[in-house]
Structure formats: C-alpha cells, structure tokens
C-alpha positions as CSV (number, residue, x, y, z in Angstrom):
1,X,19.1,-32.8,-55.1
2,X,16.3,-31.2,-57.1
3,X,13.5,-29.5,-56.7
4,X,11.0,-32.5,-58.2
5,X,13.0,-34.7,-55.1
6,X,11.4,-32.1,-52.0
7,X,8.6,-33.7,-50.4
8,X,7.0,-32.9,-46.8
9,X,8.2,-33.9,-43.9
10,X,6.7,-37.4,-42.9
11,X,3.5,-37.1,-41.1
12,X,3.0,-33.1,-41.8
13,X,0.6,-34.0,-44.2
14,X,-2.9,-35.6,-43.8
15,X,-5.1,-36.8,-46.3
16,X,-8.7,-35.4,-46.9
17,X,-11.7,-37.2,-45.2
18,X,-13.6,-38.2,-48.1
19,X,-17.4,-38.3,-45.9
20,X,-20.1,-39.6,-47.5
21,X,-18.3,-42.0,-49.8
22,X,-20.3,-45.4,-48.5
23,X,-20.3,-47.8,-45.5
24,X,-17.0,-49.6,-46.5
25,X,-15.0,-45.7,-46.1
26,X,-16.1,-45.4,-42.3
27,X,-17.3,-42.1,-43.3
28,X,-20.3,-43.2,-44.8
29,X,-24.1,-43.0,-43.7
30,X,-24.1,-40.1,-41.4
31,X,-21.1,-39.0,-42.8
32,X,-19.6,-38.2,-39.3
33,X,-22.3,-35.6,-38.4
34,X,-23.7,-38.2,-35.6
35,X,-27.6,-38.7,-35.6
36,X,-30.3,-36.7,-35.9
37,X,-30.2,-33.0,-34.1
38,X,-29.1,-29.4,-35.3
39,X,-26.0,-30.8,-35.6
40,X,-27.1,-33.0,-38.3
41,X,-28.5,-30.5,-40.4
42,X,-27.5,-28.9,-43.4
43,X,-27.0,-25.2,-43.4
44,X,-27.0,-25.4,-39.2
45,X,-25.7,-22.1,-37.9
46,X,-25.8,-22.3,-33.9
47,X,-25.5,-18.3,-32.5
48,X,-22.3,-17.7,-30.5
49,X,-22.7,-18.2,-26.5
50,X,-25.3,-20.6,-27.4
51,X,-25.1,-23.5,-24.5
52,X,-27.7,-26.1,-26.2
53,X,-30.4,-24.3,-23.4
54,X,-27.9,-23.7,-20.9
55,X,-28.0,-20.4,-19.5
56,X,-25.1,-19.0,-21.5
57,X,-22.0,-17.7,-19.8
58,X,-22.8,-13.9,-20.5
59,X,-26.3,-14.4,-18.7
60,X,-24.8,-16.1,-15.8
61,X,-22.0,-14.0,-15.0
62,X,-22.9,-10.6,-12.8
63,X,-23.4,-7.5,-14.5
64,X,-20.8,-4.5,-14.4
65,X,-22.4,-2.0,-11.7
66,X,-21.2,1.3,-12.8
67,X,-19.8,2.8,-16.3
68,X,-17.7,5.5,-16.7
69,X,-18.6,7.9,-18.8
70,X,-16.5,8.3,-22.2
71,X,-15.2,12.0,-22.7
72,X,-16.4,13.1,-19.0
73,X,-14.1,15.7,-17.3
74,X,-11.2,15.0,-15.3
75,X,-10.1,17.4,-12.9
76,X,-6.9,18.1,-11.1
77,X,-7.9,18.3,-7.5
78,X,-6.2,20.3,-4.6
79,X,-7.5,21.2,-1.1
80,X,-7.3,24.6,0.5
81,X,-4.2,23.1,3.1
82,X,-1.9,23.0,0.0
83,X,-2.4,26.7,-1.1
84,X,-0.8,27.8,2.2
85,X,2.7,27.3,1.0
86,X,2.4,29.7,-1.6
87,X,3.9,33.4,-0.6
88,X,1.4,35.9,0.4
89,X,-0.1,37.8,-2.6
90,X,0.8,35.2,-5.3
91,X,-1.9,34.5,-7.7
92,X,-2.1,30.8,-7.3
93,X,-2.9,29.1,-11.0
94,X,-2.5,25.6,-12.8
95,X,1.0,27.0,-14.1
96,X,2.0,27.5,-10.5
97,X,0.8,24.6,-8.8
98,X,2.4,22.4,-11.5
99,X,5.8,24.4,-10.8
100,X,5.5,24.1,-7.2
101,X,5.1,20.3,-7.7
102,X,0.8,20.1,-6.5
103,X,-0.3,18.7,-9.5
104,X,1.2,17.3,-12.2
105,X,-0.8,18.4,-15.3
106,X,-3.9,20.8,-15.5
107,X,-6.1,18.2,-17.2
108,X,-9.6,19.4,-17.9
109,X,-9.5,21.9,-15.3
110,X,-8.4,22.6,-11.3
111,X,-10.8,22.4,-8.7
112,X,-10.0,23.6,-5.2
113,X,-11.5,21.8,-2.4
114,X,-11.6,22.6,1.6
115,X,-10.1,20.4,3.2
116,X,-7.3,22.1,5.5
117,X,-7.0,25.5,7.2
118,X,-5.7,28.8,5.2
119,X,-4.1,31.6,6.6
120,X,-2.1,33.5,3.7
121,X,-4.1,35.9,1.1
122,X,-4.2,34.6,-2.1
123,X,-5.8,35.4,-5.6
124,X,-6.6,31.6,-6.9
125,X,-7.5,31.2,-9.9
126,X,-9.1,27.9,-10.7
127,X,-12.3,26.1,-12.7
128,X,-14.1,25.4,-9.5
129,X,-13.9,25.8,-6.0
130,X,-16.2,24.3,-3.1
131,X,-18.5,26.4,-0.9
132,X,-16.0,25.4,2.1
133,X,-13.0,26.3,0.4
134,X,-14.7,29.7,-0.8
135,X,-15.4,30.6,2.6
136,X,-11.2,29.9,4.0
137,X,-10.1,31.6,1.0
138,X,-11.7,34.9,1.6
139,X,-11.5,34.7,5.2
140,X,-7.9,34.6,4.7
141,X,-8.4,37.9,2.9
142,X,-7.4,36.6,-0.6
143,X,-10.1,36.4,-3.7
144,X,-11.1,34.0,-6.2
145,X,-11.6,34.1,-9.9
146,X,-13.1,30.9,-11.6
147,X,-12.1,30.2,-15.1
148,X,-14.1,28.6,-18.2
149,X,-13.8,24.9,-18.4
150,X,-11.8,23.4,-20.7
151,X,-13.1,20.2,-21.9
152,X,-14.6,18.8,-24.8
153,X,-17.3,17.5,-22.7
154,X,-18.5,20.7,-22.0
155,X,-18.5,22.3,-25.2
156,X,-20.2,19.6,-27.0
C-alpha cells in the first residue's frame, strides 16, 4: 500500500452544491434560496431570537423576580440560644464558635440574633447583634463589643 492508494471512506465525502449553475443542475433559478422574502436576499442577516413576528422566546418567558446582588455580604448567623453552652465568662468570638462547631467559617462577618433565652454572662464579640439579642445578653449580665465589618462590599 501507498500513500497515493488512501482514499476516504465511501460516502464520508460529499460533493459541493454548485447553485446557480442553470435549470438543467436543479440548483438553478433561485438557486435553492426559495422565492422572494428576506430569505432570498443577498446580504440578509436575521437578529438572533428573531421568530419571523412571533413574540420571541425571551419576551414570552416570565421575568426573574429578584437578583442577588454580586459582592453583597454574607454573614454567619447565630441566635442568642446557642451562646448558652459556652462557660460563664468566655469571651464568645468567630474563633470560638467555629471551635465549638456553631458555625463553620466566619464569612463576612457574625451576626447574633435573639432567638432563644440566655442565662450565662458572656463578652460576645461579633459584627452585629439585634436589638432582641442586645437586650438577653446584658440581662444575663454579660457585654457586647461589635467589630468592623469585613467585607469588600463595605469598603468599596
């Protein structure tokens, strides 16, 4: 065998329509554009969605109802009930919640919320805490110091 015997496989090869070329080709006349139309045209460029006056798909189908905001802060969230299985005393930070397994990463800050009932005093240090949980935490007798957020949201 030699290089000038390698041909194609049969049928993997199809031969160029030749439009245009007269009545007798089958591609003559319209030269299998069809008749009359944009279609037709030379130069035609039809925008893409367009339907032919069809309300295109991305006009019929419903709009999203919400976006969320690129680069907006996420915050690790815990309630008031899961500070009251820290010791009394303990200063309660994002280090020590992660090591007693309440959050799992500090994020872009720790809020504390109030759901729950506290009885043991505490010095929490968090990002933000809710009017609720400011209230249970220093009637408890413990105090609260609120730390700088840490996001790129908020310092651009």
């Amino acid at each position: 065998m030699h290089l000038t015997d390698l041909r194609p496989a049969e049928g993997a090869t199809h031969p160029d329509k030749r439009v245009g070329r007269g009545h007798g080709s089958g591609m003559g006349k319209t030269s299998t554009r069809g008749y009359n139309g944009q279609g037709q045209r030379s130069g035609r460029s039809i925008k893409l969605g367009h339907e032919g006056g069809q309300m295109p798909l991305y006009r019929r189908l419903p709009k999203k109802k919400h976006f969320r905001m690129p680069y907006r802060p996420e915050w690790s969230v815990i309630n008031v009930a899961d500070l009251a299985d820290f010791a009394k005393g303990s200063v309660v930070d994002a280090l020590a919640l992660i090591e007693a397994g309440k959050i799992k990463r500090e994020r872009d800050g720790v809020r504390i919320l109030g759901v729950g009932e506290l009885s043991v005093a505490l010095t929490v240090k968090a990002h933000h805490v809710s009017a609720s949980a400011r209230e249970k935490i220093e009637a408890a007798g413990g105090s609260i110091e609120l730390l700088g957020v840490t996001s790129e949201a908020e310092s651009n």
